[in-house]
MITI-857135 format. One record per residue (C-alpha): residue in three letters; z, y, x negated. Coordinates in steps of 0.5 Angstrom, whole numbers, plus 2048, in hexadecimal, padded with zeros to 3 digits. Layout:
N
ALAZYX;...
//
This chain:
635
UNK7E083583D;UNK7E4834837;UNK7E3838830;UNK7E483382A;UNK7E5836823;UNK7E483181E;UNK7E7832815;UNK7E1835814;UNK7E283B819;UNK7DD83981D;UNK7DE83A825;UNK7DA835829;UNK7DA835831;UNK7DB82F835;UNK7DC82D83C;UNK7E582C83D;UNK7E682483C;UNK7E1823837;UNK7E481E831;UNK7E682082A;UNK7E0819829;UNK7DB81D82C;UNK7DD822828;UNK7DC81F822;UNK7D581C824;UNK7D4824824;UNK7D682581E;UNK7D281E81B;UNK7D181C813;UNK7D681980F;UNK7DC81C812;UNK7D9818819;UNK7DA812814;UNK7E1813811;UNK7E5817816;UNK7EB813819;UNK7EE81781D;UNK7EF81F81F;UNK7F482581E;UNK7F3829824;UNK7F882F825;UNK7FC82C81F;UNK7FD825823;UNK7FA81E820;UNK7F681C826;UNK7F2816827;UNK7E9817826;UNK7EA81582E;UNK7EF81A830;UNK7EC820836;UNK7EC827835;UNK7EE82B83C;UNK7EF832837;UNK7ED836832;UNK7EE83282B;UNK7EE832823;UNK7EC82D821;UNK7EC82981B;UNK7E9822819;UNK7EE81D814;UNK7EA818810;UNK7EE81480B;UNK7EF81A804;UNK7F381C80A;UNK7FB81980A;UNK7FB81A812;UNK7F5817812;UNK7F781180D;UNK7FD811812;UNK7F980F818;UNK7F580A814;UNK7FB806811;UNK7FF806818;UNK7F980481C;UNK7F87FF817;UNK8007FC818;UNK7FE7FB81F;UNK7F87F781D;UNK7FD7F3818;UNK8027F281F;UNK7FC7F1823;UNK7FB7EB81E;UNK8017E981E;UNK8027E8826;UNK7FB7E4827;UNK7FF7DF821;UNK8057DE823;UNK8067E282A;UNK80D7E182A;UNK80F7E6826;UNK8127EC828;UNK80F7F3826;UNK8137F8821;UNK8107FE81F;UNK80B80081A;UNK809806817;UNK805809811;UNK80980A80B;UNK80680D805;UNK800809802;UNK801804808;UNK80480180E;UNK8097FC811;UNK80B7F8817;UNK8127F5818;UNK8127EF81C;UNK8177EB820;UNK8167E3820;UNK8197DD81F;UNK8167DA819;UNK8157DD813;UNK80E7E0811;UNK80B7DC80B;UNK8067DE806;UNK8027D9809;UNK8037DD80F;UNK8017E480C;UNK7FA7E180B;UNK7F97DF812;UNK7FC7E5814;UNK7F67E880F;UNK7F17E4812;UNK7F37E6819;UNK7F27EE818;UNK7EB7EC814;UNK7E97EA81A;UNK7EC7EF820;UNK7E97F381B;UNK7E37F181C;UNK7E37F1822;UNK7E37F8822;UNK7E87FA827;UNK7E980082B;UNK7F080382A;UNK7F2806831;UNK7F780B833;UNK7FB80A83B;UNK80180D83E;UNK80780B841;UNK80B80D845;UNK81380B842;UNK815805847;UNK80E803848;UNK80E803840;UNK8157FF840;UNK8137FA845;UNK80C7F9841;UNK80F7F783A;UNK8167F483E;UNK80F7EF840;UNK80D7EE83A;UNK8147EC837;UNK8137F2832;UNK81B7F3832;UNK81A7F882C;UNK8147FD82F;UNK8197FD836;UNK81E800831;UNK81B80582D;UNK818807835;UNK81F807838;UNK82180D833;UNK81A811833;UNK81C817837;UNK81B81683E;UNK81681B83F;UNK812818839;UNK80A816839;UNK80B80E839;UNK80480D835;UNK801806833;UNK7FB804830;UNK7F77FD831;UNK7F37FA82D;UNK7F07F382F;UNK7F67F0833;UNK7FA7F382E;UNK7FE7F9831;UNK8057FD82D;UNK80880382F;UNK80680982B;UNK80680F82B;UNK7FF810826;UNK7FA812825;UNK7F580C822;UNK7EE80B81F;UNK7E980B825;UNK7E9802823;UNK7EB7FC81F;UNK7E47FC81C;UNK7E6803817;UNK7EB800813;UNK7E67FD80D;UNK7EC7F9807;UNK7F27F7809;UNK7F77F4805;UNK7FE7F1807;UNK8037F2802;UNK80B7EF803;UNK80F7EC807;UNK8167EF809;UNK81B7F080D;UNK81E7F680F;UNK8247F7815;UNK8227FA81D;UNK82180181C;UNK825801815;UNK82C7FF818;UNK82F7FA814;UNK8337F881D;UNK82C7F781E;UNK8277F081E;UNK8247F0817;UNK81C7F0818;UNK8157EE813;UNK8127F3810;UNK80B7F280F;UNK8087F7809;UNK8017F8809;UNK7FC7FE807;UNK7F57FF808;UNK7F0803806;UNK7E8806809;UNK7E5802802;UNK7E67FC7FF;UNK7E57FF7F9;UNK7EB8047FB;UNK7F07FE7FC;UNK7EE7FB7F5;UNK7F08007F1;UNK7F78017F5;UNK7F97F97F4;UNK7F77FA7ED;UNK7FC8017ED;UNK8007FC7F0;UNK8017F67EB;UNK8027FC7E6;UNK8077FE7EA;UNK80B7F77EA;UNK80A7F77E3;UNK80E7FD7E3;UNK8137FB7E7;UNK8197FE7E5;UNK81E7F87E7;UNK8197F47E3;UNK8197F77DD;UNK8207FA7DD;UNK8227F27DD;UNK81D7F07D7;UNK81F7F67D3;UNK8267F47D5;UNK8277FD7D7;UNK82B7FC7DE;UNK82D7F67E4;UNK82F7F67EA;UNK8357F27EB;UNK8377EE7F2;UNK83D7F07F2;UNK83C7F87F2;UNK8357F87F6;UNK8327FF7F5;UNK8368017EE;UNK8337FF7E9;UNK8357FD7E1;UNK8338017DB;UNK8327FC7D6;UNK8327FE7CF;UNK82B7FF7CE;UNK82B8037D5;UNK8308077D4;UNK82D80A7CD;UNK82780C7D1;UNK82C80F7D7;UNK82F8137D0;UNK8298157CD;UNK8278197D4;UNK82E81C7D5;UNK82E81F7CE;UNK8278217CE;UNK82B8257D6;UNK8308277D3;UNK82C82B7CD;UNK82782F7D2;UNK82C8317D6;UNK8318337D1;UNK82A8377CF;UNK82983A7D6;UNK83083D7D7;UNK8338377DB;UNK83B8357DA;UNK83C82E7DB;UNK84282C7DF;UNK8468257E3;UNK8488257EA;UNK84D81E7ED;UNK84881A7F0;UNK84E8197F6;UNK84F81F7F9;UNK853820801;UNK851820807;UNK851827809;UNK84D829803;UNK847824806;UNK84882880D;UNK84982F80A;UNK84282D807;UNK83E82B80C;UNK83D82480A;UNK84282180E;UNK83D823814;UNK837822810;UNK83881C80C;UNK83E81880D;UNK83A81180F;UNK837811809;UNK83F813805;UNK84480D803;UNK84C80F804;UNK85280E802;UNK85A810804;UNK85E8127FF;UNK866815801;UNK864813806;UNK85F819808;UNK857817808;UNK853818802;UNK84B817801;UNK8478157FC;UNK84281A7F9;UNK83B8197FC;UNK8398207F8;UNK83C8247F3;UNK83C82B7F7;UNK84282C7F9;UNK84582B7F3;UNK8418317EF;UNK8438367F5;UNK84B8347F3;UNK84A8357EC;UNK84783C7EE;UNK84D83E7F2;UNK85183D7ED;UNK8518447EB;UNK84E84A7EC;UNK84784D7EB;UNK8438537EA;UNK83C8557EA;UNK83C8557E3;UNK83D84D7E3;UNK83784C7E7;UNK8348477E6;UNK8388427E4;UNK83583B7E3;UNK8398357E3;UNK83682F7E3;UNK8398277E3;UNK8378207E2;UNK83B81E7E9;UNK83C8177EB;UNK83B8167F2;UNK83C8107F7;UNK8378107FE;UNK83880A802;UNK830808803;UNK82F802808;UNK82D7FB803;UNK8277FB806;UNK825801802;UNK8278007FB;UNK8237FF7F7;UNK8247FE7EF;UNK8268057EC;UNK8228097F1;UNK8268087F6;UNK82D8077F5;UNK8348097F7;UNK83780B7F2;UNK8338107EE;UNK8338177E9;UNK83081C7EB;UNK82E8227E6;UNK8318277EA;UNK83182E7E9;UNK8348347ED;UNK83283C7EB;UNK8368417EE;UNK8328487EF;UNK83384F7F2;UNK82C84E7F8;UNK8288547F3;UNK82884E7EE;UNK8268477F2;UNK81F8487F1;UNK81F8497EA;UNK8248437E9;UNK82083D7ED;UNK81A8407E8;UNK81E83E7E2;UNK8208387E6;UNK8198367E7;UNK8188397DF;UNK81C8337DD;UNK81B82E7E1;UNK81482F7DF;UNK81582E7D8;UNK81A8287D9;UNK8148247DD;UNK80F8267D7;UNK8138227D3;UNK81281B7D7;UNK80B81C7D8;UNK80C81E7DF;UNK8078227E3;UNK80A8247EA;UNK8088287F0;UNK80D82C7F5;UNK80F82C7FC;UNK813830800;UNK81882E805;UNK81A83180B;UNK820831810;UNK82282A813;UNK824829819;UNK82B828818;UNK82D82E814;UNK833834812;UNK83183B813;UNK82E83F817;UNK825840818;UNK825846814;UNK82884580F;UNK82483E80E;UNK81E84280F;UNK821847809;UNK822842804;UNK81C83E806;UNK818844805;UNK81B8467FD;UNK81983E7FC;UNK81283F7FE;UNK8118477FA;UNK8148437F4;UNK80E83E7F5;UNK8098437F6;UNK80B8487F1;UNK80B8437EC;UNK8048407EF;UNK8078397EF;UNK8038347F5;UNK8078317FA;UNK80882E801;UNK80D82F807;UNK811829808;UNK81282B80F;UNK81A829811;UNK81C82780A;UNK82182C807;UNK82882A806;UNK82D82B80C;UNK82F831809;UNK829835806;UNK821834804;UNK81F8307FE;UNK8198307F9;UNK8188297F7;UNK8148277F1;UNK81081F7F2;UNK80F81D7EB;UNK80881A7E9;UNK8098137E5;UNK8048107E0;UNK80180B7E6;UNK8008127EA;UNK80780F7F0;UNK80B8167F1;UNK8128177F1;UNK81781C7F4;UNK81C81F7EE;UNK81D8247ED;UNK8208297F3;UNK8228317F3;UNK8268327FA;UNK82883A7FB;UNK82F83A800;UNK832840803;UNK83783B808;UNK83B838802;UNK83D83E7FF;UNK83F840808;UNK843839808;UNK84783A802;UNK848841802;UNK8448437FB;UNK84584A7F9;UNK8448507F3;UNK8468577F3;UNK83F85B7F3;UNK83E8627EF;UNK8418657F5;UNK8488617F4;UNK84785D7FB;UNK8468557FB;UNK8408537FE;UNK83D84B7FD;UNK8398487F7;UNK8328457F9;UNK83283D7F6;UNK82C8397F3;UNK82D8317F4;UNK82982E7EF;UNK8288287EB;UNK8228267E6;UNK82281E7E4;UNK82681E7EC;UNK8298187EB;UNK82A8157E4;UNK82980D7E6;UNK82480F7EA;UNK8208137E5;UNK82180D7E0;UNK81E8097E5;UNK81880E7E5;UNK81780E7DD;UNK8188067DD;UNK8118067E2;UNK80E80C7DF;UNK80E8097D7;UNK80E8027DA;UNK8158017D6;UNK8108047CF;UNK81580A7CE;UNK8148107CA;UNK81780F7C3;UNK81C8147C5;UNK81F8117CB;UNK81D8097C8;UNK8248047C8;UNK8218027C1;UNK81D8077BE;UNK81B8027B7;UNK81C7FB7B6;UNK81C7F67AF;UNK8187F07AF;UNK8197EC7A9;UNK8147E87A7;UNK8197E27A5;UNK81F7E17A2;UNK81E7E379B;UNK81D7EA79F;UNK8237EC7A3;UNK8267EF79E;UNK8227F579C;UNK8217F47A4;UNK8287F67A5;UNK8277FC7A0;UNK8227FE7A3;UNK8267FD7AA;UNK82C8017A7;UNK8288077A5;UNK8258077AC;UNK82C8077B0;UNK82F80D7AA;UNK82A8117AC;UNK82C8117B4;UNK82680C7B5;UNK8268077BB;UNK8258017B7;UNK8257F97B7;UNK8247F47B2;UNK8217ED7B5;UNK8237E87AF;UNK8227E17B4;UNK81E7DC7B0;UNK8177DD7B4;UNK8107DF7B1;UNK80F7E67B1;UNK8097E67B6;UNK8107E37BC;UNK8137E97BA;UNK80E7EE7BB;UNK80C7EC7C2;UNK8147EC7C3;UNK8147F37C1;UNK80E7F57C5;UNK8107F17CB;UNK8177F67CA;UNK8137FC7CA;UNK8157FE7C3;UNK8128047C0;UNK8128027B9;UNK8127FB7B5;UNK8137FB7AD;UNK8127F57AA;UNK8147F37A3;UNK8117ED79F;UNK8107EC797;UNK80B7F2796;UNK8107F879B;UNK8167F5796;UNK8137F5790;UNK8107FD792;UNK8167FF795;UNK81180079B;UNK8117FE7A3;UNK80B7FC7A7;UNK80B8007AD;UNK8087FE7B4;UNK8098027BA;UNK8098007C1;UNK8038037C4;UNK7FE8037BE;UNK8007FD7B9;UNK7FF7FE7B2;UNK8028047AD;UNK8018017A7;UNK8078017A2;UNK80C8077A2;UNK81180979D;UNK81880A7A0;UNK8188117A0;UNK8128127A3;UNK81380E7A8;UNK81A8127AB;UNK8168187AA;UNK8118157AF;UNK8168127B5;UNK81B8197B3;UNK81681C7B5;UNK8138197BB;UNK81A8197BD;UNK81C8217BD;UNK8158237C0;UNK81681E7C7;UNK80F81B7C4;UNK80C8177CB;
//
């Protein structure tokens, strides 16, 4: 007999052998219904696995992220079992659950057509229906490679060819369907209730450009219908969002072919890029930040000494000078530990606070680039805090303060995840352990909420990350605060103490918008391209009624601009309704027509955006208004 203790804390007894499924018969109701998969001993397993020993046990449904996560990658088996009843002579990629759904990379001669999506649609509707059990079997490693080698699955005998080779080799059949996976799935087909295929990409082998390009098939699914509506209706908002979009119609940025990943400031753009920078600068220099600039390009030696070259030079482009290696910066650290150097410091110093709007290059795979979200040249809001040990914790809850206070502006509500050493890091575990420590004493002590983000940290020390809510609820990683005990070791950092000897600074890496086109990016989607005043390329426009007007318009206009109002006047020879629908389609806050009755009182009627007719203001008035709405950051 084995025991089995169940989230409840409830211990039952079972003959050794007995299935999870048998278990959750056991325990019945609505969990017998909507659970997909098990915890057992902190390990996803399917409901048909065998326990031989003692057990925790814990049910997954689909609220749980693991438990979406085996719905969604059992769905992507569906998907490709679909695809090989229809076009057999396809050659299987991989395909995982990703957040909010699913892919498969195919290889086949033909391109997939949206016409064939349908098919393939129509497809999984029917293995669905036939409610097929999922089922798991082992092979040994040369029996594995044999079998997929059969098959013609030239991908399946790659992948199991750098398995380790004392690695289960697990696959799961479904019908005549059979993939190498390592699990778990739903007990059948018949649990996946709305589905939906999504788009077509492609997508490079294993995400080396030397490798075949692939189609990706996305989906998604869900266990109710009514589940998978609301999220395509989110998905239409999100296109009507889309940054690219909306930065070509408001004429914000471009991305040009001859520099694909660095993108163009417009005018338009660039007001808002200023608008966010001066807003920075004025609550750093509150904070007791100094700003400073370091080189982009820097020697090779510095990148070494630093870690990088190690750690990052894939993702690093370079250069020669005189004949010596240089890199350019992929990061602004290296740079802040030098500009420390240049004196020395006491304990009295602490803390120094230096922060700098840095321009970094990282060479990102084409594949990946995506308008301003993930680019190759980018400005990250950077800041370093050199401090005596006794004052990090106090330090990163300031850091907190401020971010906090910075987000507050955008309307962004946001939760925390702390994120632990990688796999490839500097340091030894102790000292990992420590600063790990610190980060969560400051979390707890401060009562902010937070999940582990196993294995995420930088290479040279844990992090608190902050994932921005948008208006659409979508999430976005920022914000970062990193403590680091190794830069300070490599670049041999010291102070003088109370007792007269050098000993090393702790620093504090962080940045708060995390990259500047990144976080435009993120506002041009969170307001759809409708701007608070504060940061709106044109605050107010003019629209004379006709021709007779334009010259009180231009008065109008010129009191605006003297008056540091971002102002425009539309003088075209079009019908007043044209030009309102032109201002709106441009998202401008405030349009002031001028007609007989404005000129002859010396007034203007005021629309807003959002809220439609104000009625008539005087000029004063209406300054007073926007002026105002502009020093508070009105949302």
């Amino acid at each position: 007999m084995i025991k089995v203790t169940l989230q409840n804390g409830t211990v039952r007894e079972y003959p050794a052998g007995t299935t999870v499924l048998k278990i959750l018969d056991d325990c019945g109701g609505r969990l017998r219904k909507e659970a997909l998969a098990a915890l057992v001993n902190g390990t996803v397993v399917d409901l048909a696995k065998s326990l031989t020993a003692d057990a925790e046990v814990q049910f997954l449904t689909f609220e749980d992220e693991a438990g979406r996560d085996v719905y969604r990658h059992s769905s992507s088996h569906i998907l490709a079992a679909a695809v090989k009843r229809l076009f057999p002579e396809t050659k299987l990629g991989i395909g995982p659950a990703i957040k909010d759904g699913f892919y498969y990379d195919f290889d086949r001669p033909d391109s997939f057509t949206p016409d064939d999506l349908d098919k393939i649609a129509a497809e999984m509707r029917q293995i669905i229906k036939e409610d097929l059990p999922f089922e798991r079997f082992e092979l040994e490693r040369e029996e594995a490679l044999a079998y997929f080698d059969r098959l013609g699955e030239v991908y399946k005998v790659e992948l199991i060819r750098d398995l380790p080779q004392d690695a289960v080799i697990s696959c799961y059949r479904c019908g005549d369907f059979v993939d190498l996976c390592a699990g778990p799935h739903l007990p059948s087909t018949g649990k996946v209730k709305a589905f939906a295929l999504l788009s077509l990409a492609g997508a490079y082998w294993r995400g080396s450009e030397k490798n075949p390009m692939l189609q990706r098939i996305y989906g998604t699914s869900f266990p109710k219908q009514s589940m998978l509506d609301e999220y395509l209706i989110r998905l239409e908002e999100a296109k009507k969002r889309d940054h690219r979009k909306l930065g070509r119609e408001l004429d914000l940025f471009s991305i040009q072919d001859e520099g694909p990943g660095f993108p163009f400031l417009h005018p338009k753009g660039t007001i808002i890029r200023n608008e966010l920078e001066a807003f920075w600068r004025e609550e750093h220099r509150k904070a007791g930040y100094d700003e400073i600039k370091t080189p982009i390009i820097l020697n090779r030696e510095l990148w070494e000494r630093s870690g990088h070259w190690e750690h990052y030079k894939d993702n690093m482009y370079f250069t020669k000078i005189d004949e010596l290696d240089y890199a350019v910066k992929p990061m602004n650290c290296p740079g802040a530990m030098l500009i420390y150097k240049t004196k020395m410091h006491s304990y009295r110093d602490f803390p120094i606070r230096l922060a700098e709007l840095g321009l970094v290059h990282r060479h990102e795979l084409s594949g990946t680039l995506h308008g301003m979200m993930r680019v190759r040249a980018f400005t990250q809001d950077d800041a370093h805090i050199f401090m005596l040990p006794s004052q990090i914790k106090d330090e990163v809850k300031k850091v907190i303060a401020l971010t906090d206070k910075i987000y507050n502006v955008f309307g962004f509500d946001y939760h925390l995840e702390l994120s632990t050493k990688p796999e490839k890091a500097m340091g030894s575990e102790e000292m990992w352990e420590m600063a790990t420590g610190i980060l969560r004493e400051v979390l707890e002590e401060r009562g902010l909420p937070y999940v582990i983000n196993e294995g995420d940290g930088a290479f040279y020390g844990p992090k608190i990350d902050f994932h921005l809510q948008d208006s659409i609820g979508r999430t976005w990683q920022c914000g970062t605060i990193q403590l680091d005990f190794q830069m300070p070791e490599k670049f041999d950092l010291t102070y003088i103490g109370e007792d007269g000897q050098k000993y090393r600074p702790a620093v504090v890496h962080r940045v708060i918008y995390g990259s500047m086109e990144r976080f435009m990016a993120v506002l041009i989607e969170h307001f759809a391209g409708a701007f608070p005043v504060w940061l709106a390329p044109v605050q107010a426009v003019v629209l004379p009624i006709s021709e007779k007007h334009h010259d009180y318009a231009k008065q109008v206009l010129e009191k605006l601009q003297h008056a540091g109002i971002r102002a425009e006047a539309d003088l075209r020879n079009e019908k007043i309704g044209y030009k309102i629908r032109e201002a709106q389609v441009q998202k401008v806050p405030y349009m002031l027509v001028a007609g007989d009755k404005e000129v002859e009182s010396g007034t203007v009627a005021v629309r807003h955006r959002g809220t439609g007719d104000l009625g008539a203001f005087d000029l004063d008035s209406f300054l007073a208004r926007i002026r105002e709405e502009i020093a508070n950051k009105v949302r």
